[in-house]
C-alpha positions as CSV (number, residue, x, y, z in Angstrom):
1,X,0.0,0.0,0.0
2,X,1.0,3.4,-1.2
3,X,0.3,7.1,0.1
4,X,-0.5,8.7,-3.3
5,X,-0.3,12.9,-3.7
6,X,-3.3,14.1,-3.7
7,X,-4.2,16.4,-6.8
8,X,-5.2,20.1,-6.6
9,X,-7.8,21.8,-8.3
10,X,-6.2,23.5,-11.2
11,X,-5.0,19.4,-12.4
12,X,-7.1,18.5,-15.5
13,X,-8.3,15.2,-14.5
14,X,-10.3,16.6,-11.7
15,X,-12.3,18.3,-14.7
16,X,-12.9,15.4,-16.4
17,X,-15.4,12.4,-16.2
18,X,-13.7,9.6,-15.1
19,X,-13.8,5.8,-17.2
20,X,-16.1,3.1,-16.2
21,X,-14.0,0.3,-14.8
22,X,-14.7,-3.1,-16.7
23,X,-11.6,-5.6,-15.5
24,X,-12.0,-5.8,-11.3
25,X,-8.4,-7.4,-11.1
26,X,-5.4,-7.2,-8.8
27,X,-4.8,-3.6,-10.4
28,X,-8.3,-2.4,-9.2
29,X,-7.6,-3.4,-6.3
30,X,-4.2,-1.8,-5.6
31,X,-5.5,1.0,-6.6
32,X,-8.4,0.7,-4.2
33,X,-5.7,-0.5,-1.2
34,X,-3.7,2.8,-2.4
35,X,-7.1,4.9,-2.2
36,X,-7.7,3.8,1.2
37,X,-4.6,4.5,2.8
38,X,-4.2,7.8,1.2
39,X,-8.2,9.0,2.8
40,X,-6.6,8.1,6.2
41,X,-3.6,9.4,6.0
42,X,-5.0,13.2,4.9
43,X,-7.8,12.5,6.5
44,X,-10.4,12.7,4.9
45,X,-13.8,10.8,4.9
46,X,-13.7,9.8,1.4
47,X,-11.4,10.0,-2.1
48,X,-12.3,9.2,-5.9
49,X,-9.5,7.9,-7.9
50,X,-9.5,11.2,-9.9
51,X,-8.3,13.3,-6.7
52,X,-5.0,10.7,-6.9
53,X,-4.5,11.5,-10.6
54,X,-6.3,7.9,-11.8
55,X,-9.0,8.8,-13.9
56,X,-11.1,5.9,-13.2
57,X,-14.8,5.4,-11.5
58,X,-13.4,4.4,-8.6
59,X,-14.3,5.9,-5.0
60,X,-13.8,5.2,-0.8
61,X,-16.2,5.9,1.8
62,X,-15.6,6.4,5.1
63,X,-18.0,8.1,7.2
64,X,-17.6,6.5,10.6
65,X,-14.4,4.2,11.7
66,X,-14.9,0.8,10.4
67,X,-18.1,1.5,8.2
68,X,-16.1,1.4,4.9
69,X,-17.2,1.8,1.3
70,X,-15.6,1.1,-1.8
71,X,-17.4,2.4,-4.6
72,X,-16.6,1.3,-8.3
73,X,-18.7,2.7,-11.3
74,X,-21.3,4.3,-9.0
75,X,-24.3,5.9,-9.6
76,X,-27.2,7.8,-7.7
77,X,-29.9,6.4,-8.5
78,X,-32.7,8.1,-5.7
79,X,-32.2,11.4,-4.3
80,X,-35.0,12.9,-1.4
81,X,-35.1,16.3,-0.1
82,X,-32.7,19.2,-0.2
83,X,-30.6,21.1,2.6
84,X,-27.5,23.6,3.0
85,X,-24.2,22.0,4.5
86,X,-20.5,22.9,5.4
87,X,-18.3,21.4,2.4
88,X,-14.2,21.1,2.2
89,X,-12.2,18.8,-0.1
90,X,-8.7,17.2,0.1
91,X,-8.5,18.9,-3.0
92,X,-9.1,22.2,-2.4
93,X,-6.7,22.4,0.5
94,X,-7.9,25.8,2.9
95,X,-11.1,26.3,1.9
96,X,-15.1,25.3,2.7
97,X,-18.5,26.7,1.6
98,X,-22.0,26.1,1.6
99,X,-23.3,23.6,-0.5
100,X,-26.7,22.5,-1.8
101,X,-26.9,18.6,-1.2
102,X,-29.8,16.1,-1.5
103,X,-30.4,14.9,2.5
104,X,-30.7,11.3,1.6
105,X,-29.4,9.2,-1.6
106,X,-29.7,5.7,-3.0
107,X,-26.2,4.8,-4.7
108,X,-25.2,1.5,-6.7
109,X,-22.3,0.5,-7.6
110,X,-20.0,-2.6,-8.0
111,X,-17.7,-3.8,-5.3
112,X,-13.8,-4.2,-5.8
113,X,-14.4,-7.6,-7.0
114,X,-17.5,-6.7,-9.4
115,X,-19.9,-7.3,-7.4
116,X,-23.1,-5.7,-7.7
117,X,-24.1,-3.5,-4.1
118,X,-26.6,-0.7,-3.3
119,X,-26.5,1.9,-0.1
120,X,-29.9,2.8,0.4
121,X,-31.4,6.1,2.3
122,X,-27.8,7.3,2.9
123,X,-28.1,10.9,5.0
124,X,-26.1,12.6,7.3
125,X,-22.4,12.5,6.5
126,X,-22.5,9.3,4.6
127,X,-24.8,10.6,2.0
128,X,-23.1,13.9,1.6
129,X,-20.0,11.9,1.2
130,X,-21.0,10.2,-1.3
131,X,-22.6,12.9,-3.6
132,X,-19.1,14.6,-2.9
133,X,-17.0,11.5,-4.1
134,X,-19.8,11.0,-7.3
135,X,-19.5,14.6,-8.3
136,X,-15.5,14.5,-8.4
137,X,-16.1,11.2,-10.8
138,X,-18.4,13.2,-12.9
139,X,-15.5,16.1,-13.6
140,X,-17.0,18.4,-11.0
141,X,-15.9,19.7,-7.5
142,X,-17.8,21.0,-4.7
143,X,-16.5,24.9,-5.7
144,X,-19.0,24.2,-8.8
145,X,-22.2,24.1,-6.1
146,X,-21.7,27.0,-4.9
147,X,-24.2,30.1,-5.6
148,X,-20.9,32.4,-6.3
149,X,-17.2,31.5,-5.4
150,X,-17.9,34.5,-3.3
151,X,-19.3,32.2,-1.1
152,X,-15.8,30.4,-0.3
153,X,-14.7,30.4,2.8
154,X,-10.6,30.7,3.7
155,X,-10.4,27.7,7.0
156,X,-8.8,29.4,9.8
157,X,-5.4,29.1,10.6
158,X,-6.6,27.2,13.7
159,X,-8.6,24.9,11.5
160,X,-5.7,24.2,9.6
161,X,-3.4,23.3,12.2
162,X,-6.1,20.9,13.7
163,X,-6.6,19.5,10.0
164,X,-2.3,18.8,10.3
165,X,-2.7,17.7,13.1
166,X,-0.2,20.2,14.2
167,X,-0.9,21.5,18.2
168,X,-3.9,23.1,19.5
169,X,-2.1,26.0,21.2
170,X,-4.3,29.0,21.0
171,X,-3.7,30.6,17.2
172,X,-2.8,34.0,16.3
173,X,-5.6,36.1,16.1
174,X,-6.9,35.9,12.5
């Protein structure tokens, strides 16, 4: 297993949509392995192969410790309601807005080994996860949701050192 960089907005492959994956072999699932360890070691709750530089339909879930998705060629295929959340990516280092986000979806998808699986009713931070990790697959980012890039928010320098994992001495005022 491999720490990949993570890619930055600005890197072309985050702008485009990503291949269907049509051979689940030992490849696939390096690449998922590599996924994996790279979301924890950010951290981050979840990372599409796109956001490594792979341009693949290939995505990792992880909403809560030891509830972990591995999403390959997936799809929304419900959506229900509609509310406002706090949204940051691994590749949009410093930064969070406001996005629009249905509150619950229904994804399918195929597992690592091809194997059809659906999450249904998914809310909270898992759903939101996973619109976040299905947009990025689709050549968009969470900057696109946004009313006006106005609305982008600098994190705070305390934010940031918590996000390190640097100390959380008290921060110069900001």
């Amino acid at each position: 297993m491999t720490v990949r960089p993570i890619v930055a907005l600005g890197n072309p492959v985050l702008r485009n949509r990503a291949r269907k994956v049509s051979r689940f072999d030992a490849a696939i699932r390096a690449l998922v392995q590599d996924m994996i360890e790279t979301m924890r070691d950010a951290p981050g709750v979840g990372l599409a192969a796109p956001q490594i530089g792979v341009p693949l339909q290939v995505a990792v879930v992880e909403a809560e410790k030891d509830e972990l998705y591995v999403l390959v060629n997936p799809e929304i295929v419900k959506s229900e309601g509609e509310h406002i959340l706090d949204e940051g990516c691994l590749s949009v280092p410093g930064f969070w807005g406001k996005v629009r986000r249905a509150e619950k979806v229904t994804v399918k998808a195929r597992d690592v080994h091809g194997k059809e699986i659906r999450i249904s009713a998914a809310e909270g931070l898992l759903g939101q996860a996973l619109q976040h990790e299905i947009d990025h697959l689709n050549g968009m980012v969470y900057v696109d949701r946004l009313d006006s890039l106005d609305d982008l928010q600098r994190t705070s320098r305390r934010e940031l050192r918590r996000e390190s994992g640097e100390s959380a001495e008290p921060a110069e005022p900001e």
